[in-house]
GUTOR-984592 format. One line per 3 residues: number of its first residue (from 0); their letters; for each residue y, x, z of C-alpha. Coordinates in steps of 0.2 Angstrom, whole numbers. Each point is the difference from the previous one (the first is absolute). Layout:
N
NUM> a> Y/X/Z; ...;
END
This chain:
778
0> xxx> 567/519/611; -15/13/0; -16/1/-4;
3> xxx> -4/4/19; 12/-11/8; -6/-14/-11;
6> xxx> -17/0/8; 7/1/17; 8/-18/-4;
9> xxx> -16/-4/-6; -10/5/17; 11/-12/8;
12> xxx> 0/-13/-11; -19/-1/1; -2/3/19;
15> xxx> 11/-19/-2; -13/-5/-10; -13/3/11;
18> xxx> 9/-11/14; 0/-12/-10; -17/-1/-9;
21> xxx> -8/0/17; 8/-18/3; -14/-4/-12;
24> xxx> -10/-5/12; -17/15/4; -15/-3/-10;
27> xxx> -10/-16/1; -16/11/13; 12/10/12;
30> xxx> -15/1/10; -8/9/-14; -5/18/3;
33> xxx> 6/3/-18; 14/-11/1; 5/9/15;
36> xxx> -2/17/-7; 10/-5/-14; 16/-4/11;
39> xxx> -4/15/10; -1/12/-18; 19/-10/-3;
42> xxx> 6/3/14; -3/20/1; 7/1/-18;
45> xxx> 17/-7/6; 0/12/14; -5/14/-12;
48> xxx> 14/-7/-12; 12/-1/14; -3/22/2;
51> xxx> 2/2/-18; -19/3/-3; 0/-11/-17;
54> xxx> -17/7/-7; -9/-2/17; 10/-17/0;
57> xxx> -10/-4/-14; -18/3/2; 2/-9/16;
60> xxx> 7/-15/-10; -13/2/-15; -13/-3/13;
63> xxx> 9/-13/8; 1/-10/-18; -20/2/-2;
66> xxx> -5/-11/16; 14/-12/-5; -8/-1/-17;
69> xxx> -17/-4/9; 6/-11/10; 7/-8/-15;
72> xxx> 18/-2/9; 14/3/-14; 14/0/13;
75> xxx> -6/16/8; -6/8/-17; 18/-3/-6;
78> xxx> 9/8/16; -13/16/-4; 6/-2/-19;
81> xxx> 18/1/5; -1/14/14; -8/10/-13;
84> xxx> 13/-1/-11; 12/3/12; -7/16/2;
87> xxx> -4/7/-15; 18/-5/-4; 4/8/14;
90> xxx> -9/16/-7; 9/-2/-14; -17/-4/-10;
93> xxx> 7/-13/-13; -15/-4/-9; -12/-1/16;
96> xxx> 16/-13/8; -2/-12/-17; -20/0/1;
99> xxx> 2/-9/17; 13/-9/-5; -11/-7/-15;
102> xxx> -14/-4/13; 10/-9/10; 8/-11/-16;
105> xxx> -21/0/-4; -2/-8/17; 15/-12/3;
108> xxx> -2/-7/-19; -18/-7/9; 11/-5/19;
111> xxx> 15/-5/-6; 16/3/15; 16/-1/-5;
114> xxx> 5/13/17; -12/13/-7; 7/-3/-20;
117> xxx> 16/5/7; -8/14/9; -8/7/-13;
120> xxx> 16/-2/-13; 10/9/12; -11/14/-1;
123> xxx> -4/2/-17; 20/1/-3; 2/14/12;
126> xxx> -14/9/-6; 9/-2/-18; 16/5/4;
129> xxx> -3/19/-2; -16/-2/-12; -3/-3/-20;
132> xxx> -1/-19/5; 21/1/3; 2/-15/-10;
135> xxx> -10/-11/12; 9/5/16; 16/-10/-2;
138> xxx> -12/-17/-4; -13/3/13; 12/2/13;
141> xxx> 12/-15/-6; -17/-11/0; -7/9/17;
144> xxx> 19/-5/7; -1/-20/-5; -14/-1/6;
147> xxx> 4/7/15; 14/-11/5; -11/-16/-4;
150> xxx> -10/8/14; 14/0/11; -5/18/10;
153> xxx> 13/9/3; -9/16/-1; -9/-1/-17;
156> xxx> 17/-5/-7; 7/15/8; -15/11/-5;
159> xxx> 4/-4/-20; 18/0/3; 1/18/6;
162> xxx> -13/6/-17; 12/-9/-6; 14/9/4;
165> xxx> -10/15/-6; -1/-4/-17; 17/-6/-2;
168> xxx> 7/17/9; -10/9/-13; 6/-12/-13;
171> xxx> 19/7/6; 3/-21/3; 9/7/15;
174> xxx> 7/-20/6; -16/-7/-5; -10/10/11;
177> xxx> 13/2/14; 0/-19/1; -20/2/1;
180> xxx> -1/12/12; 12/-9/12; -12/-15/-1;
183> xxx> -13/10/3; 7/7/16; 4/-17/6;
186> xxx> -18/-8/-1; -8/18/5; 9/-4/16;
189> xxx> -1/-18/3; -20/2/-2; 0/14/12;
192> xxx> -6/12/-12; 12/15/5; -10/14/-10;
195> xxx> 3/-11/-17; 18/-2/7; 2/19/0;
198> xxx> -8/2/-18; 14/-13/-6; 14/7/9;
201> xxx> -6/17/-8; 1/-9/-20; 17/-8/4;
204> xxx> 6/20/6; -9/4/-17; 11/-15/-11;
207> xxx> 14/4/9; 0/17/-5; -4/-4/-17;
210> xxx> 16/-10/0; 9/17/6; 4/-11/17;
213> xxx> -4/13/10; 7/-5/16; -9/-14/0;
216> xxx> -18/11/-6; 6/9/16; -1/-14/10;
219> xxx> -16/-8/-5; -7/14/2; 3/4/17;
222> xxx> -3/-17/5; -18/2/-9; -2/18/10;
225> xxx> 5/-12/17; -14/-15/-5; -15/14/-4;
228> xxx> 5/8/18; -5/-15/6; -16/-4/-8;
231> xxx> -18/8/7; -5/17/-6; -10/1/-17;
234> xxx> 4/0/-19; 12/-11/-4; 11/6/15;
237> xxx> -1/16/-7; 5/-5/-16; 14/-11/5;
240> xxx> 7/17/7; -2/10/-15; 5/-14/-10;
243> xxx> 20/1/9; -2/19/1; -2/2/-18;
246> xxx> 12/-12/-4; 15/6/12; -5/18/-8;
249> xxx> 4/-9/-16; 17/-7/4; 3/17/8;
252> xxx> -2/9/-16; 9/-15/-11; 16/-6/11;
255> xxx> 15/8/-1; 1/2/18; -16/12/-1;
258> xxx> -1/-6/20; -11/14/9; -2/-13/13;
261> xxx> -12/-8/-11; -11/15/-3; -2/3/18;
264> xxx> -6/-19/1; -12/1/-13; -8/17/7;
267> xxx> -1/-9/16; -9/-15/-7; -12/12/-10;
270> xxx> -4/7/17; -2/-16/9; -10/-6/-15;
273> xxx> -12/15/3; -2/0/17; -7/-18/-3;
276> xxx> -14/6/-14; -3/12/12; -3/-12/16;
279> xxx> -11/-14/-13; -10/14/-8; 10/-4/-17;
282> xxx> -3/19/-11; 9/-10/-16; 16/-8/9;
285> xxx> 0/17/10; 0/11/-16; 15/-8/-9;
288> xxx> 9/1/19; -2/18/0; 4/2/-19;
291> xxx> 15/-11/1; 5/13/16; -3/15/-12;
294> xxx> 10/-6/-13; 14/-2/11; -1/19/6;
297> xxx> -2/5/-17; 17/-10/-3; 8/11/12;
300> xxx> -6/16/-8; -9/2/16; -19/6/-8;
303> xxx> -7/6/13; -1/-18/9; 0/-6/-15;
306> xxx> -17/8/-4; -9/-3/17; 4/-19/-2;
309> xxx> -7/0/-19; -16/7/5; -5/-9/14;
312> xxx> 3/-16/-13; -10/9/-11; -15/0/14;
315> xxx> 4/-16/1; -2/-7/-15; -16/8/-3;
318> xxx> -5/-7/15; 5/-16/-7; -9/2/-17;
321> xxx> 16/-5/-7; 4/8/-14; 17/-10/-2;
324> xxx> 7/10/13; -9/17/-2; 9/3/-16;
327> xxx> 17/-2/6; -2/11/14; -9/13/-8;
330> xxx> 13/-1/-15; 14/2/17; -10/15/6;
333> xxx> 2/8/-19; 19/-3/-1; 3/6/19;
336> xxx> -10/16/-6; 8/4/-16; 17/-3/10;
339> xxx> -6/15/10; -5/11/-13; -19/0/2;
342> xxx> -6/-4/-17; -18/2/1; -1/-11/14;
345> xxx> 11/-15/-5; -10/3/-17; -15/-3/10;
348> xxx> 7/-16/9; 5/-7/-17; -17/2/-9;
351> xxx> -8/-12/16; 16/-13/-3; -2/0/-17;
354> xxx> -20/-1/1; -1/-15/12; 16/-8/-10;
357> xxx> -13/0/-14; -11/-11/8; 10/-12/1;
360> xxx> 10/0/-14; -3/-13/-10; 3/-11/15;
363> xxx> 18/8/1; 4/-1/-17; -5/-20/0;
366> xxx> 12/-1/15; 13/9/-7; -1/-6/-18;
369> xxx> 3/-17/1; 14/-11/-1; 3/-3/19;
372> xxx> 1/18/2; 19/8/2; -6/15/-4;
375> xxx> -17/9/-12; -12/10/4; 11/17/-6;
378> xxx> 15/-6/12; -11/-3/14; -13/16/1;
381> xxx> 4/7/-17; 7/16/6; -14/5/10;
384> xxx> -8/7/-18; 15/9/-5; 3/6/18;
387> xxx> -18/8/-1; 1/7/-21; 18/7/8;
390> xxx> -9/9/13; -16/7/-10; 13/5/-15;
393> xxx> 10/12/13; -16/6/7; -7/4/-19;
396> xxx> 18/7/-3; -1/13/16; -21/5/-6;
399> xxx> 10/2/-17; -16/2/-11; -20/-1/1;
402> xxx> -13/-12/1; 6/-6/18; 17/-2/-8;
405> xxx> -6/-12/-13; -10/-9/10; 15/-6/12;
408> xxx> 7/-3/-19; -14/-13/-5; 1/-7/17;
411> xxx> 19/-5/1; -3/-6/-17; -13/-10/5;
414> xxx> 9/-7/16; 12/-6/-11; -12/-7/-14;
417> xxx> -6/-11/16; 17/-9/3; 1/-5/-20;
420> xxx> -17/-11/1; 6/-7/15; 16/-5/-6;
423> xxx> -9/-8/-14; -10/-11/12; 15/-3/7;
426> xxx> 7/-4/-15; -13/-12/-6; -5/-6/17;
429> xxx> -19/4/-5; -11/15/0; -2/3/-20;
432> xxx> 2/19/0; -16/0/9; -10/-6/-15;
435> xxx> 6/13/-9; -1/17/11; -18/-2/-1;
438> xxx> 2/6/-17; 11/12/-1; -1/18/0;
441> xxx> 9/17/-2; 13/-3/-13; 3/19/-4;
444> xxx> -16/1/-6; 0/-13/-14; 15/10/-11;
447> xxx> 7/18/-5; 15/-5/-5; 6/-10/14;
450> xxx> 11/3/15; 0/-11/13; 17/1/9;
453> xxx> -2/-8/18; 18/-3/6; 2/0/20;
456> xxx> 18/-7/4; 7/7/18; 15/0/11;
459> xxx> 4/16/-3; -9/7/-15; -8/-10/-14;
462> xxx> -20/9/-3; -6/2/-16; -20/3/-2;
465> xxx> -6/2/-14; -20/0/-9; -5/10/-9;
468> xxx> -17/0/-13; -7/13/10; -2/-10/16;
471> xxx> 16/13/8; 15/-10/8; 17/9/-3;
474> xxx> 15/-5/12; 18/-2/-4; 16/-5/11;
477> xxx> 14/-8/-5; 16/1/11; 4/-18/0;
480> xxx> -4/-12/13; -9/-16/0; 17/-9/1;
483> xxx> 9/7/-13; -13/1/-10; -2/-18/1;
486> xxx> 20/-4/-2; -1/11/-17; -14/-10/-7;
489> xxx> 4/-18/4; 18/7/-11; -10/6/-15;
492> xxx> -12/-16/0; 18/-10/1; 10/12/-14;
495> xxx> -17/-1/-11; 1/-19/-1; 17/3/-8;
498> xxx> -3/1/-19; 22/3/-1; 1/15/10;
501> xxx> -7/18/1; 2/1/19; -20/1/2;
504> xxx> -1/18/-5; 12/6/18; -17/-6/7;
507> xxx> -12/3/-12; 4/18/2; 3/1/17;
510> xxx> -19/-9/1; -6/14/-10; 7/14/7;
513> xxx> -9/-4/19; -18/-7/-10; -1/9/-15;
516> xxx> 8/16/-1; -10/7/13; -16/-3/-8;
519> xxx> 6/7/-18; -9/19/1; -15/-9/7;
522> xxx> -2/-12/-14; 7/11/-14; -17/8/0;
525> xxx> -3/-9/-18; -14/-9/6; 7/-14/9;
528> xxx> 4/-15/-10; 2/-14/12; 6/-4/17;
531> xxx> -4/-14/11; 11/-3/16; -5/-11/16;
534> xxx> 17/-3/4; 5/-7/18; 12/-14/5;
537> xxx> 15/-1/-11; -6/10/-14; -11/-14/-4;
540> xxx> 13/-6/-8; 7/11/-13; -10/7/-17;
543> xxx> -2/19/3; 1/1/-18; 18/-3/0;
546> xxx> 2/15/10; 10/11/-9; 3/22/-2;
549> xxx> 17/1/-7; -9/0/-17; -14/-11/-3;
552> xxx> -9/-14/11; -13/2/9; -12/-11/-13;
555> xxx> 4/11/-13; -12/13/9; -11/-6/9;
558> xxx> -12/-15/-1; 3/-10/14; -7/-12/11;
561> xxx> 0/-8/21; -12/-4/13; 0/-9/14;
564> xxx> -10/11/9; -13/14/-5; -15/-9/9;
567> xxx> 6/-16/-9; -5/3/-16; -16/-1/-9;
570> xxx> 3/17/-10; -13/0/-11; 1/5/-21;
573> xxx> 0/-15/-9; -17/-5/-8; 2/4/-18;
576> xxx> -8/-18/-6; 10/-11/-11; 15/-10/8;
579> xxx> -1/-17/3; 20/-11/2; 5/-13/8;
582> xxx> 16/-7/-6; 11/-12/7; 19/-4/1;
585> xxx> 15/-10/3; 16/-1/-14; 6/-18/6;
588> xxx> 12/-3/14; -9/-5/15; 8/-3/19;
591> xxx> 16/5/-7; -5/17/-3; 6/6/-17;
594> xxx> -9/-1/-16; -11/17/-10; 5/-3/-16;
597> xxx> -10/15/-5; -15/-2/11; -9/-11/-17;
600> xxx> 2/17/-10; -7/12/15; -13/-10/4;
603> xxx> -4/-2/-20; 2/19/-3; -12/4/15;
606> xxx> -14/-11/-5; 0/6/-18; -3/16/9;
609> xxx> -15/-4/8; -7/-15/-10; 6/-15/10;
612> xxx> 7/-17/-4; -4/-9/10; 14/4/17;
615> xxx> 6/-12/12; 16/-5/-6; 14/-10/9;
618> xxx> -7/-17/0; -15/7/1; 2/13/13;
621> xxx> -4/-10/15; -7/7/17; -16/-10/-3;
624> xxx> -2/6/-19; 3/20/7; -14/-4/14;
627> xxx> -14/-7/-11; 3/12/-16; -1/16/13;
630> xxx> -15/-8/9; -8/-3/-14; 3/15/-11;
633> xxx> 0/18/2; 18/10/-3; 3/17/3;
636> xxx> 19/-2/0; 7/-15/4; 22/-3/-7;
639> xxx> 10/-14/7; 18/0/-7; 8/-9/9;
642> xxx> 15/-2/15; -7/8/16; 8/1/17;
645> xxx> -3/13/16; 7/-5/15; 0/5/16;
648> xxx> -10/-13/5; -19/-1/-8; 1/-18/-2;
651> xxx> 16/0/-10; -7/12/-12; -8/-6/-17;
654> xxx> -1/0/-20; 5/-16/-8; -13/-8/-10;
657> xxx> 6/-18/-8; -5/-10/13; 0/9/16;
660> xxx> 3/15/8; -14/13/0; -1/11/17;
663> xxx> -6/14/5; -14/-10/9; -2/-7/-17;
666> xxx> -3/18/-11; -9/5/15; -13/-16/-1;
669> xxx> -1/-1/-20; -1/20/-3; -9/10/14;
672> xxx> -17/-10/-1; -1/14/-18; 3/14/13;
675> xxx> -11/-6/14; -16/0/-16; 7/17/-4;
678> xxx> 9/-5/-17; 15/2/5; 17/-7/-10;
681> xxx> 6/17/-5; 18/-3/-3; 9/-14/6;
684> xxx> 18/-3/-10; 15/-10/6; 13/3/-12;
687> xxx> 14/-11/6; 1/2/20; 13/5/13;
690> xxx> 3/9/16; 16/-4/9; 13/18/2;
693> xxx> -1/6/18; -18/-9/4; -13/10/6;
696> xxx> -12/-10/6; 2/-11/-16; -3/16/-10;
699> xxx> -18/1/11; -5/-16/-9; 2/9/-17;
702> xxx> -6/16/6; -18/-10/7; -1/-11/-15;
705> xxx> -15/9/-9; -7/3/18; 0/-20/7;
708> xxx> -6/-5/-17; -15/10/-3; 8/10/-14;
711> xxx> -2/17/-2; 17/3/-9; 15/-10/-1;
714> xxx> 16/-1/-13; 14/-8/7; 19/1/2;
717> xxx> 12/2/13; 13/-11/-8; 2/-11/-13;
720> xxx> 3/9/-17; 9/-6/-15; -15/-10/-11;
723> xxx> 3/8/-15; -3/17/8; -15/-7/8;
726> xxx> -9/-8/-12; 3/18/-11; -7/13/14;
729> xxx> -14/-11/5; -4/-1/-18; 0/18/0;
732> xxx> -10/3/16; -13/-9/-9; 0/8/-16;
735> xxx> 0/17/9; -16/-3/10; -11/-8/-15;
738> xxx> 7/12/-13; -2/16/10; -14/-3/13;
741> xxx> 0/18/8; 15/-6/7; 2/-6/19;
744> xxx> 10/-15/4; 14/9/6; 4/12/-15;
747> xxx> -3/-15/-10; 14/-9/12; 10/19/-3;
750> xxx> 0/-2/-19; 4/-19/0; 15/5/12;
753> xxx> 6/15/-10; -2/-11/-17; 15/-12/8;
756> xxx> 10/12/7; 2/8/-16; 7/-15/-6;
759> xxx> 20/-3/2; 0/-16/7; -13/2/11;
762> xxx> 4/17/6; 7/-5/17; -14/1/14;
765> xxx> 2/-18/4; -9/-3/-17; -17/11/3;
768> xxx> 0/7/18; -6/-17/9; -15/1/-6;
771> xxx> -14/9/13; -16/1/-3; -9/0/16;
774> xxx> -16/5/6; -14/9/-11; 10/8/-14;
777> x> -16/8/-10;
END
């Protein structure tokens, strides 16, 4: 379910509430002047609702809940509550919806009403479904719907039902939330309520589809398309009809049958559904109907319709003041220009769509990122930034050279750069890269001996920008697309895990050939010692020092180190004072996880190194212990060895202390306050964690550690190493950066590496390559 079509549900499910709360009874004065201007303030902000006007909605509805609040009537300052809620849901202004929400809870704890509990439960699992709260919405809702029934109204039990039903098509429970909406549809009807009966018979099209019972999704939709024909002009109407349209689109492109019929029927319900914006003065219903109607032309290859639609969506979306729909249709107006050829204007047309995706992207991310989401934030409007840095790297291609040429260059790398710190708030479901921006600034400037290799993955080409000390961005193009790029690397990760077999180096080599070998002459200059690489997607997941040339490795010449992002890291030389270590580790089994037999004698050879006795060990090592020592004490690196674990999902990801599991949440919480007083944990070291083969949005969790926990470097691995080998090159990562302090933490990483490679029995890569040192590398 979308984003957009999600608030349509909710419109409707709060116009039911409005019914409803009026049954309350009007204020205790209704002769009143105040008490009559505060009905009347209510009643204009349901008409304005009704049109789509949310924010004018809302002012009328603020005003509205100040003369209740004079008048002292708690009913009517709960309806106000709500309606704003509604609203700024509807707007898709999550935090404004919850601060309502959280006045009315303030109010009802005072005026207890079991009606209005069940009200406001319902609303605050809807509002969750699609927000960082995602836990809560299955809860809410279960409570909002049992409470509900003891109400016995038909239409509040319907209301939750089809949020539902939401949730559970989201969740992929296909029956569950087919059985849900089917309720839903019943009740909607039997209480008269044909608008909430058209939203449910859109959610069971939605779970039916999602159970590939396409006839059926077929069906309900068009019976949902018949029920909003029915129903007065104004918002939800409009919805409902976008609401079949896009979904017969959907079971156009997906059946088998690929039944034009269906295309035809859902362009005709994009129309009707504009015609209706147009006749209630709806700009936000009317934009979607003539984007929706735009998309389909561009389907067709028809641009030239296509592109008349798009634009008057555009208008009215500014219109609107919507910029949920701006970017889309200005991101349709890009593609349906570069399709055509004109670059410069589609360029154009991206930059705004990119611009006012901006604004609100953290609200995307959030939406995306969670666990109800059936797809992130990269699936959903990821290719937008490669779509533009595709565009500005042909244009910089055709002006071949000059300043103009690398500005375009700085530019797409940019764009790009912009999609990395959003799929880490995706990722973490919270806005910590913003802490950190705020104190970054040009990496180029802070080495001479560093390249900094920006790796730009596309379908046909794979772009390879790389910084130079000078502040000059060189380009390079690999003839290899994003998709076998991406099939070659998930076989290297898998053939590298393989300590039996030599099959790794087919890939390695191949790897090296499209990333490396292009930028040989540029960095044989013999002043070039290290590279860092922001990689994209899948090569996340593999150590590029386990590239290889035929000859040698790719650690054996180069210093090498990762980031997740340019802008997110604080690059900055590290402050020559003396180090301070916090040691802390885990060689008993625990959970069932394996024990580190030689985590006692890493631990012991790394404190000797620095003076320390005194590290958090097994019994010890408890999430409690680790809080108060780094609250209470001042580190500039901080080493946990110790399981970790990046999944997927944020929530599943952790290090294993002795009693619990430490999250990210968790690192975040106990370190960053350092970096947040501008002593910031220089190096953060998780010597025994693991990234799941094939995983790229686990590999985002590793790649963000240092950034989500306020560290400026990080030293972790991408699968579990042998404990003998780990306990001997962490040793000598150590002993290399106190012995030799001219070194950066990645040559110091380089020399450890090469040290254990030399070794027989831990030549293989699977030995030394995991390790990735992430983040600041001086």
């Amino acid at each position: 379910m979308s984003p957009k079509k999600l608030a349509g549900h909710m419109v409707v499910r709060l116009l039911i509430c409005t019914l409803v709360l009026a049954t309350l009874g009007a204020p205790a004065r209704a002769d009143d002047r105040r008490a009559t201007e505060a009905v009347a303030q209510m009643a204009a902000g349901e008409d304005l609702f009704a049109r789509g006007q949310f924010e004018d909605a809302i002012i009328r509805w603020k005003e509205a809940a100040l003369r209740f609040a004079r008048l002292k009537d708690r009913a009517g300052e709960i309806r106000s509550l709500l309606r704003q809620g509604a609203a700024c849901h509807a707007l898709g202004q999550h935090r404004l919806a919850l601060q309502a929400l959280d006045a009315t809870a303030a109010l009802l704890k005072d005026s207890p009403n079991r009606r209005l509990e069940a009200e406001l439960k319902g609303a605050r699992g809807a509002l969750s479904i699609f927000a960082r709260e995602a836990d809560q919405a299955e809860p809410l809702l279960r409570e909002s719907l049992k409470l509900a029934r003891a109400e016995k109204d038909p239409a509040l039990v319907a209301t939750v039902l089809n949020d539902l039903g939401i949730l559970l098509t989201a969740q992929g429970r296909s029956s569950e939330a087919l059985a849900a909406a089917e309720e839903a549809v019943r009740l909607a009807e039997r209480s008269g309520d044909r608008a909430l009966a058209g939203q449910a018979r859109n959610n069971l099209a939605d779970a039916a589809f999602g159970a590939k019972d396409y006839a059926r999704a077929a069906q309900a939709a068009g019976q949902a398309a018949k029920a909003a024909s029915a129903l007065p002009d104004g918002h939800a109407r409009a919805f409902v009809l976008m609401g079949a349209a896009q979904l017969l689109q959907r079971i156009f492109l997906e059946a088998p049958e690929h039944d034009n019929a269906l295309r035809a029927q859902a362009f005709r319900l994009d129309q009707e559904a504009g015609e209706v914006a147009s006749r209630c003065g709806d700009q936000r219903a009317l934009s979607y109907a003539l984007g929706y109607q735009g998309a389909l032309y561009e389907f067709e290859k028809r641009p030239a319709d296509a592109l008349i639609l798009t634009r008057r969506a555009v208008f009215a979306a500014q219109a609107a003041q919507s910029p949920d729909a701006l970017y889309r249709w200005q991101w349709q107006t890009g593609r349906v220009l570069a399709r055509q050829g004109e670059r410069e204007p589609a360029i154009q047309a991206y930059r705004r769509a990119v611009a006012t995706l901006q604004t609100i992207r953290n609200d995307l991310a959030i939406r995306h990122g969670n666990r109800n989401a059936r797809s992130s934030f990269r699936d959903s409007v990821g290719a937008i930034y490669f779509e533009l840095a595709d565009l500005l790297l042909q244009h910089a291609e055709a002006l071949r050279d000059g300043e103009e040429a690398q500005g375009l260059l700085r530019e797409a790398r940019d764009t790009a750069e912009l999609l990395k710190a959003a799929e880490l708030e995706d990722y973490f479901q919270d806005d910590c890269v913003n802490l950190l921006k705020s104190k970054t600034k040009k990496v180029e400037s802070i080495s001479q001996t560093a390249a900094i290799i920006y790796i730009v993955p596309l379908p046909t080409r794979t772009e390879l920008l790389v910084s130079l000390p000078s502040g000059r961005l060189e380009r390079f193009k690999a003839e290899v697309s994003d998709e076998v790029l991406t099939e070659t690397v998930r076989q290297f990760r898998l053939n590298l895990e393989d300590r039996t077999t030599d099959a790794f180096l087919e890939q390695a080599q191949q790897l090296y050939a499209w990333l490396i070998k292009p930028l040989e002459a540029l960095m044989a200059n013999g002043t070039l010692d290290t590279m860092i690489f922001v990689p994209d997607g899948a090569l996340r997941t593999i150590p590029m020092a386990a590239l290889h040339d035929g000859t040698r490795f790719l650690v054996e010449k180069y210093a090498i180190a990762v980031s997740p992002g340019l802008e997110l890291m604080e690059a900055k030389p590290v402050a020559q004072t003396p180090s301070r270590l916090m040691i802390s580790g885990l060689s008993e089994s625990v959970e069932g996880f394996p024990a580190l037999a030689n985590v006692p004698q890493e631990i012991a050879q790394i404190g000797k190194l620095y003076g320390r006795n005194d590290a958090l060990m097994n019994g010890t090592f408890r999430r409690d212990a680790l809080a108060d020592k780094l609250a209470t004490e001042q580190f500039t690196i901080v080493h946990i060895a110790s399981h970790g674990h990046f999944d997927s999902d944020v929530r599943k990801s952790f290090v294993l202390t002795f009693d619990k599991h430490l999250t990210l949440d968790d690192l975040e919480r106990y370190i960053r306050p350092a970096q947040l007083r501008d002593q910031a944990i220089e190096l953060l070291t998780l010597s025994a964690c693991q990234t799941a083969a094939g995983d790229d949005r686990a590999a985002l969790g590793l790649a963000g550690v240092a950034v989500k926990a306020g560290a400026r470097s990080a030293l972790a691995t991408l699968w579990f190493v042998n404990d003998a080998a780990s306990t001997q090159l962490v040793s000598d990562f150590y002993t290399e950066l106190t012995t030799h302090p001219t070194l950066s933490k990645a040559q110091a990483l380089q020399a450890a590496q090469k040290k254990l490679l030399a070794q027989e029995q831990y030549a293989h890569p699977c030995y030394w390559a995991p390790y990735l040192l992430i983040g600041n590398w001086l």
